[in-house]
C-alpha positions as CSV (number, residue, x, y, z in Angstrom):
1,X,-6.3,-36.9,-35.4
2,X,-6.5,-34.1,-32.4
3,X,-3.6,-35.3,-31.1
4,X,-1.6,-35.3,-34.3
5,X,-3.0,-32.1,-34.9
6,X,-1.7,-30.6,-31.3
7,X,1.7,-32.5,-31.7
8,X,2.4,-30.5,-35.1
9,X,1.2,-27.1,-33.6
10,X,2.5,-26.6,-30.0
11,X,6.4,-27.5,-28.4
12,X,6.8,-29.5,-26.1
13,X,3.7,-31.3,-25.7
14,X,5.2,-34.4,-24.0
15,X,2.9,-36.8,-21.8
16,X,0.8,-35.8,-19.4
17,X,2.3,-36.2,-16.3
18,X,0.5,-37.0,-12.6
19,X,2.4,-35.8,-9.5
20,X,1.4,-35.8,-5.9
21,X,0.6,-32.3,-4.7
22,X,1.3,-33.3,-1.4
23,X,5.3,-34.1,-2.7
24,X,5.6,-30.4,-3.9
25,X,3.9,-29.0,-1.0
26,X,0.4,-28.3,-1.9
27,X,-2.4,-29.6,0.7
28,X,-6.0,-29.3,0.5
29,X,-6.5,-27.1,3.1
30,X,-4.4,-24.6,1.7
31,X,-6.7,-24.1,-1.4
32,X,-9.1,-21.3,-0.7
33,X,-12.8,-22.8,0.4
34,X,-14.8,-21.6,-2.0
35,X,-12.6,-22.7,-4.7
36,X,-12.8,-26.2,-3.4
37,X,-16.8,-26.0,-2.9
38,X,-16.8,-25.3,-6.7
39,X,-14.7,-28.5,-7.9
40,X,-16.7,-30.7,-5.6
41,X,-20.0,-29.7,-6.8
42,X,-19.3,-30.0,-10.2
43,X,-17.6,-33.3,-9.4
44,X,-20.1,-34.5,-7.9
45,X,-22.7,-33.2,-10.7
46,X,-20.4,-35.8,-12.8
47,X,-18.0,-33.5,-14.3
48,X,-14.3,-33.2,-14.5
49,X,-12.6,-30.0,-12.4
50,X,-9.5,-28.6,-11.7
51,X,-8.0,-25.5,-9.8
52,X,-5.9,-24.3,-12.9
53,X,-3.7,-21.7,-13.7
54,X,-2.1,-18.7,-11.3
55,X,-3.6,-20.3,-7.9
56,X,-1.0,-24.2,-8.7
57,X,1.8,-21.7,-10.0
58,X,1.9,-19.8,-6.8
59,X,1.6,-22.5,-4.2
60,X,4.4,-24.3,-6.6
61,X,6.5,-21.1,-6.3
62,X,5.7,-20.5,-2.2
63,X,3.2,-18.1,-2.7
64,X,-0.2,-17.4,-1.5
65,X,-2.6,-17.1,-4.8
66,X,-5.3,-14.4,-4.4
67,X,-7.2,-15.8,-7.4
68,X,-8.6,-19.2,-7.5
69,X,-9.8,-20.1,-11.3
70,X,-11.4,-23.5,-12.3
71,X,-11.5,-25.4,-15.4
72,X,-14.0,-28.2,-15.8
73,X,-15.5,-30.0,-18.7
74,X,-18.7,-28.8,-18.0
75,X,-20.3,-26.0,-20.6
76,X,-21.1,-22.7,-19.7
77,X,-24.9,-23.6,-19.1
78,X,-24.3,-27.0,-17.2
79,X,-21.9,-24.8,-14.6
80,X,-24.7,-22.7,-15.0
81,X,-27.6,-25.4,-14.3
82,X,-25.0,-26.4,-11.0
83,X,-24.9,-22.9,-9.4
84,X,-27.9,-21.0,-9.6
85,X,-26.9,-17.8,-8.5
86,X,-23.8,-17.7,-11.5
87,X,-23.5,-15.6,-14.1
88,X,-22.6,-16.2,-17.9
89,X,-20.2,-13.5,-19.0
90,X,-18.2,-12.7,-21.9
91,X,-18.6,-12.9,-25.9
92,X,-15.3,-13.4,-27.1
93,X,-14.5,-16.4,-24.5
94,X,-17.8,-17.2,-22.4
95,X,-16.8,-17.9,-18.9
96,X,-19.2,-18.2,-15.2
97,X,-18.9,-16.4,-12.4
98,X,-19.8,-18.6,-9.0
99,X,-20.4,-15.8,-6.6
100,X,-20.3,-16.6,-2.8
101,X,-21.2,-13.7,0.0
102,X,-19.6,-13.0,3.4
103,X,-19.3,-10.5,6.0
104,X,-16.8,-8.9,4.1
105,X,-19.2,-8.8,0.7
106,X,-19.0,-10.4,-3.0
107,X,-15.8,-13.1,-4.0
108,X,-16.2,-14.6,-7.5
109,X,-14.8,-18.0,-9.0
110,X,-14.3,-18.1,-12.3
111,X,-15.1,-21.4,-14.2
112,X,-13.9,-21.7,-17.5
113,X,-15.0,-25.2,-19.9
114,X,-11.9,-26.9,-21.4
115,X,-11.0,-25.2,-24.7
116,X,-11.0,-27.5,-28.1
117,X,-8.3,-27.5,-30.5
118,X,-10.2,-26.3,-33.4
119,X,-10.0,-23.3,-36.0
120,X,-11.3,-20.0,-33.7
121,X,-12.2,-16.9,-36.5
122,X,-9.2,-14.4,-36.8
123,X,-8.7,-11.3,-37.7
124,X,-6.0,-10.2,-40.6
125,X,-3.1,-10.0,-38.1
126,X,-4.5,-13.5,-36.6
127,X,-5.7,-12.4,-33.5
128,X,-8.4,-14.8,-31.9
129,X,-11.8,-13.0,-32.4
130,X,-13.9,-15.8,-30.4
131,X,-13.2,-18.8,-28.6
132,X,-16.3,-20.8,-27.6
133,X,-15.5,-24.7,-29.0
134,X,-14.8,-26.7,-25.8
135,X,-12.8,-29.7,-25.6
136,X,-10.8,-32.1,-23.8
137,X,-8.4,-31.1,-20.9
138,X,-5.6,-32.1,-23.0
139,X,-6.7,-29.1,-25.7
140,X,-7.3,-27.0,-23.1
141,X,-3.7,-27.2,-22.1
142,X,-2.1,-26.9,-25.5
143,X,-4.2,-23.5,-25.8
144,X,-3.2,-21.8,-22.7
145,X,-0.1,-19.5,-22.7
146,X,2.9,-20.6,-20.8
147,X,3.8,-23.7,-19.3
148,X,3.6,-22.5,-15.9
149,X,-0.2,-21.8,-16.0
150,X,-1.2,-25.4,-17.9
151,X,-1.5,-26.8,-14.2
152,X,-4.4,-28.9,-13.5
153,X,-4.8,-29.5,-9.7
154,X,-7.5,-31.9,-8.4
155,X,-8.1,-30.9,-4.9
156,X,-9.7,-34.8,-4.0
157,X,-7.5,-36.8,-5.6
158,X,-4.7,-34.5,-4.5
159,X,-3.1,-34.7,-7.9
160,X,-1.6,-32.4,-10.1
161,X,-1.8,-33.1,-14.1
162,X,1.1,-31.3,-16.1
163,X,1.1,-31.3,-19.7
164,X,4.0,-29.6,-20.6
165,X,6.2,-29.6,-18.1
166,X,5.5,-26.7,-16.6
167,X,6.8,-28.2,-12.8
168,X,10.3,-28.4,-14.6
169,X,10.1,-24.7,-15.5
170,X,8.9,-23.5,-12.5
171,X,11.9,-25.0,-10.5
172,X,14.2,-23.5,-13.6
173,X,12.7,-20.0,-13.0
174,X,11.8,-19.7,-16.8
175,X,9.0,-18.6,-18.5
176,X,7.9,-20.4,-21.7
177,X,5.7,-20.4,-24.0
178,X,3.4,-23.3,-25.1
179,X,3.7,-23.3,-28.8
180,X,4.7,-21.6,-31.5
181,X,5.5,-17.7,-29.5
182,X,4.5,-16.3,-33.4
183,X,1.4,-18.0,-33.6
184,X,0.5,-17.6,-29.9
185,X,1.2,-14.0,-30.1
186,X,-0.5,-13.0,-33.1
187,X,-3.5,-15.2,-31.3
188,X,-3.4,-12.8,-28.7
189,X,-0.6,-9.9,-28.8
190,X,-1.9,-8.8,-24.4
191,X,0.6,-12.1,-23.9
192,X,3.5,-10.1,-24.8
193,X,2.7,-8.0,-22.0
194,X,1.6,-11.2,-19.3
195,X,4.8,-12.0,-20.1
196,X,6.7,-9.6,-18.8
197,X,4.1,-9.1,-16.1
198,X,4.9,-12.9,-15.1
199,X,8.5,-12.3,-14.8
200,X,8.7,-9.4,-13.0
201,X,6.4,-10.7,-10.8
202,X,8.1,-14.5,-10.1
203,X,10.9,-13.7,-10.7
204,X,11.4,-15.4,-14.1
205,X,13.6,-15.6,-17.0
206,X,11.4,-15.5,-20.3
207,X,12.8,-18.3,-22.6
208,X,15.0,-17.1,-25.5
209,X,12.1,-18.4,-27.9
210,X,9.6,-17.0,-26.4
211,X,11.2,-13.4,-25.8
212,X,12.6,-12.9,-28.9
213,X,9.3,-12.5,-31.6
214,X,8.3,-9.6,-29.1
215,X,10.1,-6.8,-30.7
216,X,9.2,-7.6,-34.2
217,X,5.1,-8.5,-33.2
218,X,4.9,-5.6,-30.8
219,X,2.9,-3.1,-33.5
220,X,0.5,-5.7,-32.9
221,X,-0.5,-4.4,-29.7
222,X,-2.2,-1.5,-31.9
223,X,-4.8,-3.6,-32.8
224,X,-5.9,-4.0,-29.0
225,X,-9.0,-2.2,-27.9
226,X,-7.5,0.6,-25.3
227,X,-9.7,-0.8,-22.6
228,X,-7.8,-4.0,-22.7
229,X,-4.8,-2.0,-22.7
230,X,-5.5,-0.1,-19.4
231,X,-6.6,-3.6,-18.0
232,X,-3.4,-5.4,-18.7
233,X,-1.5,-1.7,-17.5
234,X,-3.7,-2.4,-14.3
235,X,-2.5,-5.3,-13.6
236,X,1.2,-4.2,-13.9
237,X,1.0,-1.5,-11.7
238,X,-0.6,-3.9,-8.8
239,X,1.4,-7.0,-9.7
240,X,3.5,-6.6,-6.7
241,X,6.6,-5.5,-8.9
242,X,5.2,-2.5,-10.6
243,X,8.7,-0.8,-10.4
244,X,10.5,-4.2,-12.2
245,X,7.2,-4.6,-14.3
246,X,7.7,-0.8,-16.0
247,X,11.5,-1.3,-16.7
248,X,10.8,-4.5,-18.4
249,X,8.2,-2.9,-20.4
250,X,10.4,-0.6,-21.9
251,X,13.5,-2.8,-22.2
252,X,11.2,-4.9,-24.2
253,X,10.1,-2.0,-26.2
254,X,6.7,-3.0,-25.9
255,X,6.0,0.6,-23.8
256,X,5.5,2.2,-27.2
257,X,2.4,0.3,-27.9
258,X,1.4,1.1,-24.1
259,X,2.5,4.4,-22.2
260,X,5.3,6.1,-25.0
261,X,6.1,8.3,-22.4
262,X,7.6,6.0,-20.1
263,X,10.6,6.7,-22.9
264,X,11.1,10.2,-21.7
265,X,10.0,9.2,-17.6
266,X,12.7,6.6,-17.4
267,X,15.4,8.5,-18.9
268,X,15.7,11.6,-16.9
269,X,16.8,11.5,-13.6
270,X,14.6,13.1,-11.6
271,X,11.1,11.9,-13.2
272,X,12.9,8.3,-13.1
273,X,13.2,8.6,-8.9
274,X,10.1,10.1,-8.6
275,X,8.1,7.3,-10.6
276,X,10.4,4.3,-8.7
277,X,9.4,5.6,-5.3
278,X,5.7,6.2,-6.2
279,X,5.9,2.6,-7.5
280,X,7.9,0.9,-4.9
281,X,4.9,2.9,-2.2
282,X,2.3,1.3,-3.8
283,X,4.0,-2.4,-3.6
284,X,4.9,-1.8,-0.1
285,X,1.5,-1.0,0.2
286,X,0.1,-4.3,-1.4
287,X,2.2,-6.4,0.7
288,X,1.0,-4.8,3.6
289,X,-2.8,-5.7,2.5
290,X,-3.6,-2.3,2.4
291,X,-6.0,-0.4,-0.6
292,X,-4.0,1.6,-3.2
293,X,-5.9,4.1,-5.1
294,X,-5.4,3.9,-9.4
295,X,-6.4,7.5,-9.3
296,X,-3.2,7.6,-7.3
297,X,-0.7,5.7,-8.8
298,X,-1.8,7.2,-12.7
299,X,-1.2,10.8,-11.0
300,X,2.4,9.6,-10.4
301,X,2.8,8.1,-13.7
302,X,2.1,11.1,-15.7
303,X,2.6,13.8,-13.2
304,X,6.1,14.8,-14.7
305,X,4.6,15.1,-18.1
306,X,2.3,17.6,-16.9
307,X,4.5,19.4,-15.0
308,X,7.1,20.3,-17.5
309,X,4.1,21.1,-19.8
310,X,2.9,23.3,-17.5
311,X,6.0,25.1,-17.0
312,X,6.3,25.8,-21.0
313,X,2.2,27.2,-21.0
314,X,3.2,29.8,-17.7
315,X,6.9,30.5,-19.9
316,X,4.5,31.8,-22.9
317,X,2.0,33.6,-20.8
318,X,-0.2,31.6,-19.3
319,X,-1.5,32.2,-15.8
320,X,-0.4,29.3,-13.4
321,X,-3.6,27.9,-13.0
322,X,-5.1,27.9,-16.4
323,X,-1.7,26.6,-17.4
324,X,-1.8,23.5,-15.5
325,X,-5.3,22.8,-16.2
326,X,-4.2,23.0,-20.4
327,X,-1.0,21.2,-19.1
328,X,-3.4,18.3,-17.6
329,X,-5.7,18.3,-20.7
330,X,-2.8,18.0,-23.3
331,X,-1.6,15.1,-21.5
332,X,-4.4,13.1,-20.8
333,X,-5.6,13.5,-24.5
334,X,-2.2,12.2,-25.6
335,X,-2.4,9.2,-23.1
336,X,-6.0,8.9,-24.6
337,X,-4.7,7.4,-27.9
338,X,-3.2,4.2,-26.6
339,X,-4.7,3.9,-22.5
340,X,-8.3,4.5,-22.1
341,X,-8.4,5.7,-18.3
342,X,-11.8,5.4,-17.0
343,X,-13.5,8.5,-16.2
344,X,-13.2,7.3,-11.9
345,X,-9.6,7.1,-12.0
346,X,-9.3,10.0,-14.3
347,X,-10.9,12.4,-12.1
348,X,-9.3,11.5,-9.1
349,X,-5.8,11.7,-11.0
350,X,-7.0,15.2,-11.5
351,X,-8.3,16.5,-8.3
352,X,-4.8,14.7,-7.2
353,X,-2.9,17.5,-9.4
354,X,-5.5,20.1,-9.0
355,X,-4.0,20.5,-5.2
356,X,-0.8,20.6,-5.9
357,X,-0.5,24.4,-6.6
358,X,-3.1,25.1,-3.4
359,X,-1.2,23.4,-1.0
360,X,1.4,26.5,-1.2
361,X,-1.8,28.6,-0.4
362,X,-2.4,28.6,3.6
363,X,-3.2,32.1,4.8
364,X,-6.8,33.1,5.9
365,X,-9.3,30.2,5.9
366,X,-7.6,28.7,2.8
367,X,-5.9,26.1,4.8
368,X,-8.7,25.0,6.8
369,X,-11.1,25.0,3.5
370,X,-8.0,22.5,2.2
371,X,-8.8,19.9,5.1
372,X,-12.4,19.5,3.7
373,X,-11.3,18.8,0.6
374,X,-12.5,15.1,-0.7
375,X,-9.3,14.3,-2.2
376,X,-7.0,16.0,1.0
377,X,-5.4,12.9,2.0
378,X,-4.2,11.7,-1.5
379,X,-3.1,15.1,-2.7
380,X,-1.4,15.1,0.9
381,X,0.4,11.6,0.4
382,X,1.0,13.2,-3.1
383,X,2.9,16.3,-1.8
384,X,4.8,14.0,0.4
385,X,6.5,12.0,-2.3
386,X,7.1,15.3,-4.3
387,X,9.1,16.6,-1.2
388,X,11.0,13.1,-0.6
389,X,12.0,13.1,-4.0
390,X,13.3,16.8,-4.1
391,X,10.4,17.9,-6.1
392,X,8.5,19.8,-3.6
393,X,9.2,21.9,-0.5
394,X,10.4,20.0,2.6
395,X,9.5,22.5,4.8
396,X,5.8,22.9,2.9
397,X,4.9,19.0,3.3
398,X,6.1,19.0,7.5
399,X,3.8,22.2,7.9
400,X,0.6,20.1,6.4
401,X,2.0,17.5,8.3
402,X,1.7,19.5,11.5
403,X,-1.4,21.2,10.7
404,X,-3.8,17.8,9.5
405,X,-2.9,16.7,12.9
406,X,-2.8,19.4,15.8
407,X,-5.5,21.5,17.7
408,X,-7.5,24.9,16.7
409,X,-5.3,26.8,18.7
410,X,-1.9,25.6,17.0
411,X,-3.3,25.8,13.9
412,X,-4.4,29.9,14.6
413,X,-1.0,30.4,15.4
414,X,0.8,28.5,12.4
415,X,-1.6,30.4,10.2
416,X,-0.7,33.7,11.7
417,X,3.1,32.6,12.1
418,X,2.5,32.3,8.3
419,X,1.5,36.0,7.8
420,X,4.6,37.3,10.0
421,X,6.8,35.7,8.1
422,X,5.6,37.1,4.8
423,X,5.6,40.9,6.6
424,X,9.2,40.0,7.7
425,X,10.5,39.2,4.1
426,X,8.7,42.0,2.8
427,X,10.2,44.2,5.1
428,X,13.9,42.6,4.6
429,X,13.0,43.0,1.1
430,X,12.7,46.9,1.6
431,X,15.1,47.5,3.6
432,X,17.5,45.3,1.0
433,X,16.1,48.0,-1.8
434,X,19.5,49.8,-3.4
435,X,19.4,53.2,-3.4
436,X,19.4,55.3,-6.7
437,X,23.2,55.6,-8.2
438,X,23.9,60.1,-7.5
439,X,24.6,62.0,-10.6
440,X,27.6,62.2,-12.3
441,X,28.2,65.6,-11.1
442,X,27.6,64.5,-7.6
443,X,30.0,61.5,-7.5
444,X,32.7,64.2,-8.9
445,X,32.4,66.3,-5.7
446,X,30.9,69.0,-7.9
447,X,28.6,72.2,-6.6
448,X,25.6,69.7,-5.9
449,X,28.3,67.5,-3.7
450,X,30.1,70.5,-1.8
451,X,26.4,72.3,-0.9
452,X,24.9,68.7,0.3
453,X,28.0,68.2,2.6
């Protein structure tokens, strides 16, 4: 009957296919150890696991997976009984996190039981309010989200169990989805956006079925708590291909339901190369290993917005520094609405912008006050990209360069060399002052005229 039931509601199911990992280049060893330590206790407890998902994907697609995720057959509270130190989290889909310590602190697995195939309560628009009936592995691949991801990796046997050919699609470069894309979005409208964070990041080409329902279920993404929201924008903006990631959002039109003002961002020149070089930064920076700050990359995003908003409150009278803290304010509240930004990244995103205006201030101890700043170095790095992009002073970004960077002395002088400059132009602007046009009577070569000569 399940498998009736399964056949009739997902594509594609096919048979269930076992492949050597070893034949599409996937070892043992190149599984991450703690991932392995979790399928072989639970195997050896007598239950069924897999390394599933994102980790079999990558290795498929030459990539090294920084998340390991296993599925086993095991409940919640028998993965639970198995690892003492775990953790049950989650209401709407209760999953265990196997902590291990190092040196270098806390790295979770996440162990997830094999979803069933029966009715989960919906909301009006369908959307999947919880998911807690467990099942075979068979279920469990028939309810996760694209074929690519429905890999079941056995690191013992060295075998890899595909259910719906999601090996074929990987070496076609497609995306597709497992099921009806209607159903499976109104289940969960986030997909629409995994989608597009999936290809952008692989380098895949969604499936004409499963692109196509996006543009008419996208209002769906309304019904989305905003915390969700800025955790699926999250994982754009660090997928690697944040850049790729942002244009497909928008070409997708699913950026209204997201960040609306990516509209406006993306279609003037200017804020468009500004945002693509903050963007590209940050996934140089991934690649290199190295952190990237959210505050950061959210100061980027929206910094534009604020800055033509500022502009317009110092055109009707503000003063400039009240008008860029309104300017900040009136943009934040309208991201508000559809991304909630936690109150750490917020702040920094602030601060970030906060410096802008006071890196132009350097005379006196105002520079050296600057250097103790907390936020210096990303308001720094901030200026930097202004000034690459044409947005900023040049000439204002090398002096901070300088001045971070050389001795007391130097610094004395480049502060001083500031306040000579500023009495030159001052006194070039004196000296420039037109004298008052003479009388009519004068310019005639009057009685005025003849005396003064």
């Amino acid at each position: 009957m399940i498998r009736k039931l399964i056949g009739k509601v997902f594509r594609r199911p096919g048979k269930q296919k076992v492949l050597h990992a070893k034949h599409l280049g996937i070892r043992r060893e190149m599984l991450h150890s703690n991932a392995l330590k979790v399928c072989d206790k639970l195997q050896d407890a007598g239950f069924d696991a897999y390394i599933v998902g994102g980790a079999v994907r990558d290795l498929l697609l030459g990539k090294q997976p920084k998340d390991f995720d296993v599925a086993t057959s095991a409940t919640p509270e028998q993965v639970r009984h198995v690892f003492h130190r775990s953790r049950i989290i989650g209401r709407r889909f209760r999953i265990v996190h196997v902590p291990f310590y190092d040196r270098d602190g806390e790295e979770v697995i996440e162990v997830t039981t094999f979803r069933g195939a029966s009715d989960a309560p919906t909301d009006e628009a369908g959307r999947i309010l919880r998911d807690n009936v467990y099942g075979s592995i068979e279920e469990d691949a028939a309810r996760r989200d694209f074929t690519v991801n429905a890999l079941y990796y056995d690191p013992n046997a060295e075998q890899i169990l595909d259910f719906h050919h999601g090996v074929d699609d990987i070496e076609a470069k497609r995306l597709v989805m497992i099921g009806d894309p209607v159903q499976r979005y109104r289940e969960d409208p986030v997909r629409m956006l995994r989608a597009v964070r999936l290809a952008s990041k692989l380098g895949l080409t969604i499936a004409p079925a499963t692109r196509k329902p996006m543009a008419e279920l996208a209002d769906l993404l309304e019904n989305i708590p905003s915390a969700r929201i800025f955790d699926e924008m999250m994982k754009l903006l660090l997928s690697g291909k944040a850049w790729a990631c942002m244009k497909a959002l928008r070409d997708e039109k699913l950026h209204k339901h997201v960040l609306p003002l990516l509209d406006r961002l993306l279609s003037r020149p200017e804020s468009s190369a500004f945002l693509q070089k903050a963007l590209e930064t940050t996934d140089a920076r991934l690649a290199e290993d190295k952190p990237v700050s959210a505050g950061f990359l959210f100061a980027a995003l929206l910094w534009q917005e604020v800055e033509l908003r500022w502009k317009k409150n110092e055109a009707a009278g503000e003063h400039a520094m009240p008008a860029l803290v309104n300017a900040m304010n009136q943009v934040e509240a309208q991201v508000e609405k559809k991304l909630s930004i936690p109150n750490r990244y917020s702040a920094a995103m602030k601060e970030i912008w906060l410096l802008q205006p006071r890196f132009e201030q350097r005379t006196g101890m105002r520079a050296h006050r600057m250097l103790e700043q907390a936020r210096f170095r990303a308001g720094y790095d901030f200026l930097v990209l202004r000034a690459e992009c044409g947005l900023a002073d040049k000439a204002l970004a090398d002096w901070w360069t300088q001045f971070q960077y050389c001795d007391a002395d130097t610094r004395s002088a480049m502060i001083a060399g500031l306040g000579k400059a500023a009495a030159g132009a001052a006194d070039k602007k004196r000296r420039r002052k037109p004298r008052r046009k003479p009388s009519g009577d004068a310019a005639g070569g009057g009685e005025q005229g003849g005396s003064a000569a």
